[in-house]
SEVOTI-646350 format. One record per residue (C-alpha): x, y, z; residue in one letter; residue number from 0. Coordinates in steps of 0.001 Angstrom, whole numbers, plus 500000, padded with zeros to 6 digits. Layout:
<atoms>
@X:X, Y:Y, Z:Z, res:A, n:NUM
...
</atoms>
This chain:
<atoms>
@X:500000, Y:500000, Z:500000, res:X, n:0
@X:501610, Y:503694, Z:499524, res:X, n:1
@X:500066, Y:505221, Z:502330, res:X, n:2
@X:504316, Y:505200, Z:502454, res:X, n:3
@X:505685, Y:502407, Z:500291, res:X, n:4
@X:508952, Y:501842, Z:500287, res:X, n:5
@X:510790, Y:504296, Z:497907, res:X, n:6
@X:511326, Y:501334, Z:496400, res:X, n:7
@X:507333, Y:501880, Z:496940, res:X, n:8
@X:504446, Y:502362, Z:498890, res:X, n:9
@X:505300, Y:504088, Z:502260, res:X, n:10
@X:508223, Y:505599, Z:502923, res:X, n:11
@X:508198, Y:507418, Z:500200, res:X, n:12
@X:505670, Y:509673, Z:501112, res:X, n:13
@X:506658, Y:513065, Z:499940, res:X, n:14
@X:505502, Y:513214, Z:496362, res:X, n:15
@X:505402, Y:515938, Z:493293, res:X, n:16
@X:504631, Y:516349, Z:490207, res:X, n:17
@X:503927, Y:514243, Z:487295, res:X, n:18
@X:506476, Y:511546, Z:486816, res:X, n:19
@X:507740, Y:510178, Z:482726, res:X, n:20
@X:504972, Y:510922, Z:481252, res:X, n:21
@X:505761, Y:510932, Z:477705, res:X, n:22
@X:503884, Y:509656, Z:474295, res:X, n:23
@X:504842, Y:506357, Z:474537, res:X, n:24
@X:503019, Y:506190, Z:477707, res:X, n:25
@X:499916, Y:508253, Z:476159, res:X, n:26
@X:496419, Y:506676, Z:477194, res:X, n:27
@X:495228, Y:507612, Z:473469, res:X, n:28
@X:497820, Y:505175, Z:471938, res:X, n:29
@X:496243, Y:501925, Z:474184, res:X, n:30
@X:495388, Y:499152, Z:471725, res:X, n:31
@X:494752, Y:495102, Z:472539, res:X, n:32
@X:498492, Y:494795, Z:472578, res:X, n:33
@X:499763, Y:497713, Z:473796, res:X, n:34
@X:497913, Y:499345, Z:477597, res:X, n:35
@X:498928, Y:502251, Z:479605, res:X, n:36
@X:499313, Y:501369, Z:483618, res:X, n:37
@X:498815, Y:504276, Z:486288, res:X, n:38
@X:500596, Y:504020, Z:489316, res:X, n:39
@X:502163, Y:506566, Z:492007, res:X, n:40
@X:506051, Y:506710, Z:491280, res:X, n:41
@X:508668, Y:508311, Z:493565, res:X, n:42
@X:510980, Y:508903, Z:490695, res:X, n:43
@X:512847, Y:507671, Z:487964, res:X, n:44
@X:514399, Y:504715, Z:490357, res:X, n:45
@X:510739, Y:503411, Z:491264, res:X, n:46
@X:509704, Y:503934, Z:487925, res:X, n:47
@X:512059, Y:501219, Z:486527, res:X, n:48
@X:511350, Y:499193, Z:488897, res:X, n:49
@X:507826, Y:498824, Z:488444, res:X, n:50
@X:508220, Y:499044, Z:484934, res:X, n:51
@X:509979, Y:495433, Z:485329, res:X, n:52
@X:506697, Y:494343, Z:487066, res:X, n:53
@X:504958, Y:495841, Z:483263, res:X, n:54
@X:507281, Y:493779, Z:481772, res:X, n:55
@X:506417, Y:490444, Z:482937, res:X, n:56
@X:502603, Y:490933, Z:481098, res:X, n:57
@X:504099, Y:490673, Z:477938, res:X, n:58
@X:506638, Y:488314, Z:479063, res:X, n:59
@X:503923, Y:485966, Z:479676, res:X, n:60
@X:502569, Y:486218, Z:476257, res:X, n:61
@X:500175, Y:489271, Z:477532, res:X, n:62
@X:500106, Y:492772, Z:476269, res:X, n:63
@X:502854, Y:495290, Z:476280, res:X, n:64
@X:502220, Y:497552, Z:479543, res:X, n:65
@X:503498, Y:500867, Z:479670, res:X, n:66
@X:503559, Y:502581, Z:483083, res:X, n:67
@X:502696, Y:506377, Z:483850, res:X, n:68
@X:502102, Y:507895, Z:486772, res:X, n:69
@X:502548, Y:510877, Z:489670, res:X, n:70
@X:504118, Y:511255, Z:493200, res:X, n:71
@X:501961, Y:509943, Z:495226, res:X, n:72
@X:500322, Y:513102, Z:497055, res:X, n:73
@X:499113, Y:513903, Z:493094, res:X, n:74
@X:498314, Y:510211, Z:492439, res:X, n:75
@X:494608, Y:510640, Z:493096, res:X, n:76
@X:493676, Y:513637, Z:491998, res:X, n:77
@X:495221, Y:513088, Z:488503, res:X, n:78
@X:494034, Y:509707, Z:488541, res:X, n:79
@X:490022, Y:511264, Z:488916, res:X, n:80
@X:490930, Y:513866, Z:486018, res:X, n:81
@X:492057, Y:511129, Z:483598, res:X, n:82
@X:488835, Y:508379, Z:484645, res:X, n:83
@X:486607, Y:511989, Z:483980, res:X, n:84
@X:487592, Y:512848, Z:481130, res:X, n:85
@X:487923, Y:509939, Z:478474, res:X, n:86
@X:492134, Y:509658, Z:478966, res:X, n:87
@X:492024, Y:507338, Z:481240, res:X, n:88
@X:494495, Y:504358, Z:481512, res:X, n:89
@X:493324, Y:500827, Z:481318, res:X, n:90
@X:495041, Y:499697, Z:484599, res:X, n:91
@X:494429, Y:501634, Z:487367, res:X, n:92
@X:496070, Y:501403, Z:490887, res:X, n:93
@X:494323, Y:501897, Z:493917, res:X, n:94
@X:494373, Y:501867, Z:497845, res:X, n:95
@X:491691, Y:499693, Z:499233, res:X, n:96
@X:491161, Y:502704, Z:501140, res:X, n:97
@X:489634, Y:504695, Z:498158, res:X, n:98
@X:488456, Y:501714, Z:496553, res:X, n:99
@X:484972, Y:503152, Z:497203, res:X, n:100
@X:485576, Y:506500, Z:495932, res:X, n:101
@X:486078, Y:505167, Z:492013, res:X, n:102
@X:483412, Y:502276, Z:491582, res:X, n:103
@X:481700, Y:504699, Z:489326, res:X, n:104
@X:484589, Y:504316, Z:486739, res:X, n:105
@X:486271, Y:500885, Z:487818, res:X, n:106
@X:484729, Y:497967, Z:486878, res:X, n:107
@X:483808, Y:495170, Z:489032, res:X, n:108
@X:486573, Y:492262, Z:488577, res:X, n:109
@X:484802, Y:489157, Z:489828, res:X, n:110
@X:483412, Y:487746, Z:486551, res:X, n:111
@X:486734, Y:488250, Z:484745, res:X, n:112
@X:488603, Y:486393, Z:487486, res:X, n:113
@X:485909, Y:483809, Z:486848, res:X, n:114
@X:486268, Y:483370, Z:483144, res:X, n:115
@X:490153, Y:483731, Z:484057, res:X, n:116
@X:490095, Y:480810, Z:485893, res:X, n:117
@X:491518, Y:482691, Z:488798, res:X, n:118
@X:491757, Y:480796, Z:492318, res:X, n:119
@X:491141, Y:483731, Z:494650, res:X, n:120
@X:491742, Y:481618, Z:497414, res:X, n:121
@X:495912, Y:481924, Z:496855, res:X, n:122
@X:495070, Y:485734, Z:497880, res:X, n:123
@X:495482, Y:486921, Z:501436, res:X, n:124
@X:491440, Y:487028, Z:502713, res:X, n:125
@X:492055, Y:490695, Z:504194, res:X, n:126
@X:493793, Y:492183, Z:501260, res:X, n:127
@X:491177, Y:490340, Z:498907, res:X, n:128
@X:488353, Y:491695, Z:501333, res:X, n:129
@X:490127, Y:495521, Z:501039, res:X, n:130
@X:489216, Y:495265, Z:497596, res:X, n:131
@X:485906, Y:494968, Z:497757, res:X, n:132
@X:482926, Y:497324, Z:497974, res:X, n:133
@X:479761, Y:496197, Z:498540, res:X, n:134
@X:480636, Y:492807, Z:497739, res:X, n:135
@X:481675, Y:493838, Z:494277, res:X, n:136
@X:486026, Y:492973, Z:493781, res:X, n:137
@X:486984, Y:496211, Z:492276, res:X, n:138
@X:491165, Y:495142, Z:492319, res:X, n:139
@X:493262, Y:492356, Z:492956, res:X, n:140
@X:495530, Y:492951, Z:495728, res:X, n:141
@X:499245, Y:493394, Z:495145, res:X, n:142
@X:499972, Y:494234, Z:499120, res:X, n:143
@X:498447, Y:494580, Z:502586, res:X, n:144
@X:499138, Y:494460, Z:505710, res:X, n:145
@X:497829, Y:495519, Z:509636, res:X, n:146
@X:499156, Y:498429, Z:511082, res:X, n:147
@X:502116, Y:497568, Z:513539, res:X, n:148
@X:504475, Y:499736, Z:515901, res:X, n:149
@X:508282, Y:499768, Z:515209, res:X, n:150
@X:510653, Y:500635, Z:518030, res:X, n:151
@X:513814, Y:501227, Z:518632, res:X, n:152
@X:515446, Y:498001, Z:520922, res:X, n:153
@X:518470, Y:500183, Z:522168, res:X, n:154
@X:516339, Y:502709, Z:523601, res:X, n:155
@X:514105, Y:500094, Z:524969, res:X, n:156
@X:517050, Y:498398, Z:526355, res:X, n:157
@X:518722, Y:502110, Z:527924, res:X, n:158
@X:515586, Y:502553, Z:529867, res:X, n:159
@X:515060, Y:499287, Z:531422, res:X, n:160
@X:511707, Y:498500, Z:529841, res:X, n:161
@X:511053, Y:495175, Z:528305, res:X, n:162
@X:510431, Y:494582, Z:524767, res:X, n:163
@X:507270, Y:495014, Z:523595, res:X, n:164
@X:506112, Y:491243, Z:522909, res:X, n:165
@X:503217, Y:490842, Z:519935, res:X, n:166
@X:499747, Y:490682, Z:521661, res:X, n:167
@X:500856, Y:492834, Z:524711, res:X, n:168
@X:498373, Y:494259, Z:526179, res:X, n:169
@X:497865, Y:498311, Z:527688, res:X, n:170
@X:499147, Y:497636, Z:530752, res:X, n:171
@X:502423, Y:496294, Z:529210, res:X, n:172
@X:502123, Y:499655, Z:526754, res:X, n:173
@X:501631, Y:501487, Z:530168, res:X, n:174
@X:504490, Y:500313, Z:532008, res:X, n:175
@X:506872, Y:500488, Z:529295, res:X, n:176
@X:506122, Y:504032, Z:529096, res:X, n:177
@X:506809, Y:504828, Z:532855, res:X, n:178
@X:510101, Y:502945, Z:532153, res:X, n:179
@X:510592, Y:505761, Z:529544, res:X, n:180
@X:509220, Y:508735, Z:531598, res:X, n:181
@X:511525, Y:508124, Z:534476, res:X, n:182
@X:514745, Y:508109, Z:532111, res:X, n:183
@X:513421, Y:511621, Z:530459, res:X, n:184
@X:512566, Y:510222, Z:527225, res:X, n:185
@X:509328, Y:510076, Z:525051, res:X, n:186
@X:508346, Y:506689, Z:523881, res:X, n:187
@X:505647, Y:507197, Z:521493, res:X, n:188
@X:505249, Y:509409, Z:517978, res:X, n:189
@X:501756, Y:510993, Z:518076, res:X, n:190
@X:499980, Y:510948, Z:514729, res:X, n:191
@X:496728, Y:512110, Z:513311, res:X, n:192
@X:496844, Y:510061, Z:510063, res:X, n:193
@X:493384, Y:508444, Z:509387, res:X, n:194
@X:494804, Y:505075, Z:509148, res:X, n:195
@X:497379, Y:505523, Z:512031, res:X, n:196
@X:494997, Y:507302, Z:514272, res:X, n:197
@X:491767, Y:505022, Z:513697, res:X, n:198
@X:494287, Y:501992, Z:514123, res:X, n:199
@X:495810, Y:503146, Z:517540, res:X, n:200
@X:492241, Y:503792, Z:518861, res:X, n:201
@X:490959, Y:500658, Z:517588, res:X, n:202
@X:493215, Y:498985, Z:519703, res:X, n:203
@X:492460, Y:501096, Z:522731, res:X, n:204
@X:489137, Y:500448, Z:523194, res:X, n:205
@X:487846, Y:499388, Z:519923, res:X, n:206
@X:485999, Y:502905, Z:518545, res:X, n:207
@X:485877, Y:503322, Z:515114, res:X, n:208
@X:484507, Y:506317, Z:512644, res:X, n:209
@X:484166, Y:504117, Z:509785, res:X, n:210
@X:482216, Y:501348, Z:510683, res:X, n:211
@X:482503, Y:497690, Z:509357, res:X, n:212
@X:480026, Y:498450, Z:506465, res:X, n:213
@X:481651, Y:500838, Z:505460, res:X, n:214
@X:478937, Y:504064, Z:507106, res:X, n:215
@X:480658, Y:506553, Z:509024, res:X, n:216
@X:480200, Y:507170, Z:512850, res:X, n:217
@X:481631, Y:509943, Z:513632, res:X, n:218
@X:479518, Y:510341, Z:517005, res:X, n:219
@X:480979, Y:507241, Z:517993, res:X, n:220
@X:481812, Y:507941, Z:522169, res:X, n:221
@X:484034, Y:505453, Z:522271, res:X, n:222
@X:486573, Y:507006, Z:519459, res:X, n:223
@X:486021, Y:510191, Z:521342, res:X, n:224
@X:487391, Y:508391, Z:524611, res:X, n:225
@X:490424, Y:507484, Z:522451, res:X, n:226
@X:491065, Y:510936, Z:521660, res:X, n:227
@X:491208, Y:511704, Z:525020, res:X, n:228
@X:492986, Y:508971, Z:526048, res:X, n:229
@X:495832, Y:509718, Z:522849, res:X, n:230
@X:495655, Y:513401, Z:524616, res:X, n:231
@X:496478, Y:512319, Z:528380, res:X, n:232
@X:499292, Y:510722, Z:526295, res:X, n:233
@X:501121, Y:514067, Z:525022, res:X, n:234
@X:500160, Y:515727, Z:528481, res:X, n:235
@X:501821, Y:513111, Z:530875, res:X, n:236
@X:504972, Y:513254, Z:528082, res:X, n:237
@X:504611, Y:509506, Z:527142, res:X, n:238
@X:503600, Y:511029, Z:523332, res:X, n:239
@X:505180, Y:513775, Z:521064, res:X, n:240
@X:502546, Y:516619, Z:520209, res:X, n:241
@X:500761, Y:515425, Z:516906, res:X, n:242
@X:501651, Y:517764, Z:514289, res:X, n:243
@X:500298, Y:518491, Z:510460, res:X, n:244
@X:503748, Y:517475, Z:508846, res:X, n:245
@X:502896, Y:513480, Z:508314, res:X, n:246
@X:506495, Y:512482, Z:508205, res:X, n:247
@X:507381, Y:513482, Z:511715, res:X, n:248
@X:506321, Y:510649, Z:513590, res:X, n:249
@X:508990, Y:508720, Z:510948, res:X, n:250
@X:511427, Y:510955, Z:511580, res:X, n:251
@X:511779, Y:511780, Z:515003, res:X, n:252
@X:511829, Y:507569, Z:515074, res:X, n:253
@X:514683, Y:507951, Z:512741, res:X, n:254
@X:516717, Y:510750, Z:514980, res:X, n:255
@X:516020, Y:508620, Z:517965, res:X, n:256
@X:513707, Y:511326, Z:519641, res:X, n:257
@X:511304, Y:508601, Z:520281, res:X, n:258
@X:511158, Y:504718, Z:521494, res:X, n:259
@X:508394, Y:504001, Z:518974, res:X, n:260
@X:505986, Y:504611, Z:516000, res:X, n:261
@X:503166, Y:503442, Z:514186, res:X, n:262
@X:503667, Y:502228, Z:509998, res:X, n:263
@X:502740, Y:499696, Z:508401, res:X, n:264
@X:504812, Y:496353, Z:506935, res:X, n:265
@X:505049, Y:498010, Z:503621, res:X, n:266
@X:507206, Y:500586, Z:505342, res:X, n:267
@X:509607, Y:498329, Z:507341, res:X, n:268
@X:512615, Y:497365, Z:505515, res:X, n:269
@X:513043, Y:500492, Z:503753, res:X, n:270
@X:512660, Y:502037, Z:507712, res:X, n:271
@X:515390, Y:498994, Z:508483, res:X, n:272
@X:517985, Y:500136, Z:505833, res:X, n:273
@X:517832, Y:504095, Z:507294, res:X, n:274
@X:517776, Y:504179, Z:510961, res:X, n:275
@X:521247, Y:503888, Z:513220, res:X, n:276
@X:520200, Y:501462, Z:515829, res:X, n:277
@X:518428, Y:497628, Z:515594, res:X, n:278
@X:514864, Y:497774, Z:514867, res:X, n:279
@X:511918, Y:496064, Z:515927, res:X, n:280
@X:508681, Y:495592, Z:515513, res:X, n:281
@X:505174, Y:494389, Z:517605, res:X, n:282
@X:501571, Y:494530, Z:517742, res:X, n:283
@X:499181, Y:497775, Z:518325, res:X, n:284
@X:498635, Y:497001, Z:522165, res:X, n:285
@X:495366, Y:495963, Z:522948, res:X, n:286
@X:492888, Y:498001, Z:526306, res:X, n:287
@X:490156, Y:495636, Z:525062, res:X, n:288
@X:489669, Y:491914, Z:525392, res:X, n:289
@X:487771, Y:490874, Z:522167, res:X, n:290
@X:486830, Y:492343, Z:518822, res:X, n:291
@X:490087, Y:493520, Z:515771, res:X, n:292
@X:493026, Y:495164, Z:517583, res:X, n:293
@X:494001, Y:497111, Z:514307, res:X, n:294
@X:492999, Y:497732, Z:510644, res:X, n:295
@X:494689, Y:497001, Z:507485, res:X, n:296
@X:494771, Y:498727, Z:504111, res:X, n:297
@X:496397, Y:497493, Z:501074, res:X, n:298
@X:496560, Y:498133, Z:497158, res:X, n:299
@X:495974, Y:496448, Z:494022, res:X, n:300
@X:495383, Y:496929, Z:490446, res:X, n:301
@X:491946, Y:497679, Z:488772, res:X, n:302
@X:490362, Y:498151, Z:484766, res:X, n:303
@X:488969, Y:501394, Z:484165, res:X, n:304
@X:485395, Y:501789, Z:482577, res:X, n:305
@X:486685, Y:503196, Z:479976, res:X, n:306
@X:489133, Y:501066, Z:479057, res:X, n:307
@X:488077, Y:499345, Z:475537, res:X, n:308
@X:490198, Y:495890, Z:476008, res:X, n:309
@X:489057, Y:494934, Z:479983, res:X, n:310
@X:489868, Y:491021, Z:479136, res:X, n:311
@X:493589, Y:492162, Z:478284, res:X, n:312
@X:493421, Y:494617, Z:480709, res:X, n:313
@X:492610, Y:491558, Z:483384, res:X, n:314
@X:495365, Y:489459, Z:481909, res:X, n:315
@X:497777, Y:491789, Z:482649, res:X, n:316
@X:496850, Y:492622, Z:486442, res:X, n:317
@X:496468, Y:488540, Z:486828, res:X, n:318
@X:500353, Y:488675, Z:485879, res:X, n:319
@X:501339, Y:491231, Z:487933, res:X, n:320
@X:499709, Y:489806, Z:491231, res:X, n:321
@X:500970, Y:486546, Z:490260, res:X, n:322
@X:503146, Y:484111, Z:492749, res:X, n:323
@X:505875, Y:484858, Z:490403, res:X, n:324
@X:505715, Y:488751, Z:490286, res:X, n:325
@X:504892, Y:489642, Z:493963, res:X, n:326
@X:507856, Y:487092, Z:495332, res:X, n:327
@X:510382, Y:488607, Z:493009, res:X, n:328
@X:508640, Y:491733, Z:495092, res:X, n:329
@X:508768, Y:490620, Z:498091, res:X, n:330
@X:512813, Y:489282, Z:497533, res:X, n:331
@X:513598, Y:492865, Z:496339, res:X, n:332
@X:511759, Y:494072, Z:499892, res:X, n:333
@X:508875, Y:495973, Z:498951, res:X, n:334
@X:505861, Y:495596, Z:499658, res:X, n:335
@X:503976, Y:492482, Z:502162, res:X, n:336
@X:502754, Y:490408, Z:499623, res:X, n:337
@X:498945, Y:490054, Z:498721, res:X, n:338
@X:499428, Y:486743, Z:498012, res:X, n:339
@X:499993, Y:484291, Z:500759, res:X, n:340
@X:502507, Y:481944, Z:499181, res:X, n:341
@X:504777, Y:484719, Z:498574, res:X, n:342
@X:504528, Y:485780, Z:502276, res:X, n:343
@X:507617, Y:483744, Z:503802, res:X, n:344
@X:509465, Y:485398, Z:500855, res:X, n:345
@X:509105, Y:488641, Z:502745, res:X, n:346
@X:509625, Y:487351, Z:506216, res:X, n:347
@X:513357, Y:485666, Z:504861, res:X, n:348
@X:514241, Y:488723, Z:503409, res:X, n:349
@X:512979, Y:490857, Z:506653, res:X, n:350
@X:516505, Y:489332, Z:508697, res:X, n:351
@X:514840, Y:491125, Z:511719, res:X, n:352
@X:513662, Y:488574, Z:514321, res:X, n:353
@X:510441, Y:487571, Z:515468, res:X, n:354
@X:508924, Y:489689, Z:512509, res:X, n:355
@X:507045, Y:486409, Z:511446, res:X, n:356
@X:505541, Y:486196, Z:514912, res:X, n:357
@X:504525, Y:489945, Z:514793, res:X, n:358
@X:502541, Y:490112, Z:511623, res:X, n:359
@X:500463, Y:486873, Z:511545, res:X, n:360
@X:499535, Y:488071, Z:514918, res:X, n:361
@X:498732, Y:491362, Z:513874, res:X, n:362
@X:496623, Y:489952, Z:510622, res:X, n:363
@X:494525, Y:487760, Z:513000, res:X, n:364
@X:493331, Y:490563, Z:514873, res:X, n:365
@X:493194, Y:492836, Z:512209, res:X, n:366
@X:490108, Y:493715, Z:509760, res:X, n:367
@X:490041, Y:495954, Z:506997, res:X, n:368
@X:489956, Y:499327, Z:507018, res:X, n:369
@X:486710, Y:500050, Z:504676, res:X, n:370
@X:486876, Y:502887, Z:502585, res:X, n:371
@X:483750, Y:505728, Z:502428, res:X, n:372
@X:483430, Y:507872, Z:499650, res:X, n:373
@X:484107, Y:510063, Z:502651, res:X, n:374
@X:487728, Y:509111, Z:503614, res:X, n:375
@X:489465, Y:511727, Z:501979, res:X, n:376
@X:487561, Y:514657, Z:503701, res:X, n:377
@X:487605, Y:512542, Z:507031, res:X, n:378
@X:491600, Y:512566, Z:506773, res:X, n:379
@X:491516, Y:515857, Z:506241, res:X, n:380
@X:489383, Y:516843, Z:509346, res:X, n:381
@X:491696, Y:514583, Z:511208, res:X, n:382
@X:494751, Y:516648, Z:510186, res:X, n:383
@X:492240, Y:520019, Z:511019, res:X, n:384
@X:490772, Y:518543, Z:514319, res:X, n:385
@X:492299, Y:516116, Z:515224, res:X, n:386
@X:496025, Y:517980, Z:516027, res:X, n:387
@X:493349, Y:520104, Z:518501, res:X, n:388
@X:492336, Y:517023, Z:520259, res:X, n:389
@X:495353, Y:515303, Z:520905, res:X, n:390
@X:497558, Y:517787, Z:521840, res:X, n:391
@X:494897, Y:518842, Z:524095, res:X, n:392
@X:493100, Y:521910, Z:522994, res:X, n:393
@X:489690, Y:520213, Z:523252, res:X, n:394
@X:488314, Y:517334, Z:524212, res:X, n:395
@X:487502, Y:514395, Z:522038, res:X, n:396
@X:483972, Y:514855, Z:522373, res:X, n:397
@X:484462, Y:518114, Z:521048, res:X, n:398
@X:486599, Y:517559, Z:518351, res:X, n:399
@X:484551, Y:515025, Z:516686, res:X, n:400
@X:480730, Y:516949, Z:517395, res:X, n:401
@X:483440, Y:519442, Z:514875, res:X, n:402
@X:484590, Y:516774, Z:512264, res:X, n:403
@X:480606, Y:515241, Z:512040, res:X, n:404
@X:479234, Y:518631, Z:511258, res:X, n:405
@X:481673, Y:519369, Z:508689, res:X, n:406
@X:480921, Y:515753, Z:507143, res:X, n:407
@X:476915, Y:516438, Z:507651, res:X, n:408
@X:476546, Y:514137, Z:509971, res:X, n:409
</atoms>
């Protein structure tokens, strides 16, 4: 998922510009049963050729040639709505599971194709498959996913005298690491207001969610107001950072050892591995409640346009570039967790950071998916609005979100 792919991809590289290598040869107008146009986010020319290999392998396969364009990611979207609105658009389309919801009016449902295909969707991770779906339709098929996890920083863990975080630990293990941390003058945790990172944490706390399991918001939900509050008492007792609008700086203050611990996701961690100065590791979201998904996960996959005029070569080629083949080579090159199962344990070898293995089918058991609303993008924005207010304590939680459900029309 890019939420921040590796710059090899989706998370970590997060800071994104303007439109990447687009030149004729990628044009949308020049698409023709052997010859299709891909859009994807691209961090530069690097990224480009990589994923370009992943193009590659259609035709290798006996498929169409498959020509990527694309934008930094922070443009991704907003091009991506331009081109589907306005008869340019590409045949294959990325897209998070997140906003899955926000283009089913000019995506087309998948499922019959994978049928005729004679596609096993089985071999597909159930929560990345499940991401991809909107009202039971299969809009992509899933390239990554993954739960949202904490990475933290063993030597400062170790300097303080508080244990390492085990997966499934629980809030009072979160709670008495963090005294460990408070009496050595340090701050253990990177506040964050990102939709995914901030509806994940919560989740965990005490199970409140805006986006319900249908996919409806609830932004009157109490109990994601108490987890506001709770984030809040946090940054006040000096266990948390302040949250701040700048989305990299719970990454980077985890990078410059300002703090024990931060919340990413998979797609994030071996790129995070090859940049910090110190051994990282990685556990579970930790858990106030005792039943009921301890976090949410978000992937992406790869989609056919409405408009596309060739959706059965279209589906050939994103059926080759989810295959076992493709996402292992993926997963050996460390990008993103692999939507596919079978290439999972690729990943994990290629991790070389122990008990990762441990950590993230834990994490995916108590994990569900993160459904999108045709909503989302305002909602992250009133997070980054509000939501700084609330945690860093400028108003309650209550408050804050009476705010964010009257600008949605709740």
């Amino acid at each position: 998922m890019k939420r921040r792919l590796l710059v090899g991809v989706t998370a970590a590289a997060a800071a994104w510009g303007m439109l990447v290598g687009c030149s004729s040869s990628s044009s949308t107008s020049n698409q023709s049963k052997d010859k299709l146009v891909w859009s994807m986010w691209i961090a530069g020319s690097s990224d480009k050729a990589a994923w370009q290999q992943v193009a590659n392998s259609v035709s290798a396969e006996g498929g169409p040639k498959v020509t990527i364009q694309g934008a930094p990611f922070n443009d991704y979207f907003t091009k991506l709505r331009t081109q589907l609105s306005t008869g340019s658009a590409p045949c294959v389309v990325s897209i998070q599971s997140l906003r899955a919801a926000n283009y089913t009016d000019v995506l087309r449902p998948i499922d019959s194709y994978a049928k005729k295909g004679g596609l096993d969707l089985s071999e597909f991770d159930t929560t990345a498959l499940n991401g991809m779906r909107v009202d039971g339709k299969l809009y992509a098929l899933p390239y990554d996913t993954g739960p949202m996890l904490l990475f933290y920083n063993k030597d400062l863990f170790r300097q303080v005298g508080a244990q390492e975080p085990k997966p499934g630990w629980t809030l009072a293990d979160f709670n008495a690491a963090a005294a460990k941390f408070k009496a050595a003058g340090k701050t253990m945790f990177a506040s964050s207001v990102s939709d995914m990172n901030l509806e994940s944490i919560i989740l965990g706390y005490n199970g409140g969610r805006v986006i319900k399991a249908d996919g409806t918001l609830d932004p009157s939900n109490p109990a994601f107001a108490k987890g506001l509050d709770w984030l809040s008492s946090l940054v006040k007792n000096g266990t948390a950072t302040q949250a701040s609008a700048d989305t990299d700086a719970p990454s980077n203050n985890f990078v410059s050892k300002r703090v024990g611990m931060y919340l990413d996701g998979p797609w994030s961690l071996l790129d995070k591995k090859g940049k910090v100065k110190f051994p990282i590791g990685v556990t579970t979201i930790p858990t106030g409640h005792t039943s009921g998904p301890a976090t949410f996960s978000a992937g992406s996959g790869f989609g056919i346009s409405k408009q596309c005029a060739y959706p059965d070569q279209a589906f050939k080629a994103i059926k080759t570039m989810t295959s076992q083949k493709v996402l292992t080579s993926l997963a050996r090159q460390g990008r993103a967790f692999p939507g596919r199962t079978a290439a999972q344990q690729t990943w994990y070898e290629n991790a070389h950071i122990d008990g990762v293995e441990s950590v993230l089918k834990t994490a995916q058991k108590a994990s569900t998916p993160l459904p999108g609303n045709k909503q989302s993008d305002q909602l992250q924005q009133l997070f980054s609005q509000y939501g700084i207010q609330a945690v860093n304590g400028q108003q309650s939680g209550a408050e804050t979100m009476k705010s964010i459900a009257g600008q949605l029309g709740q």
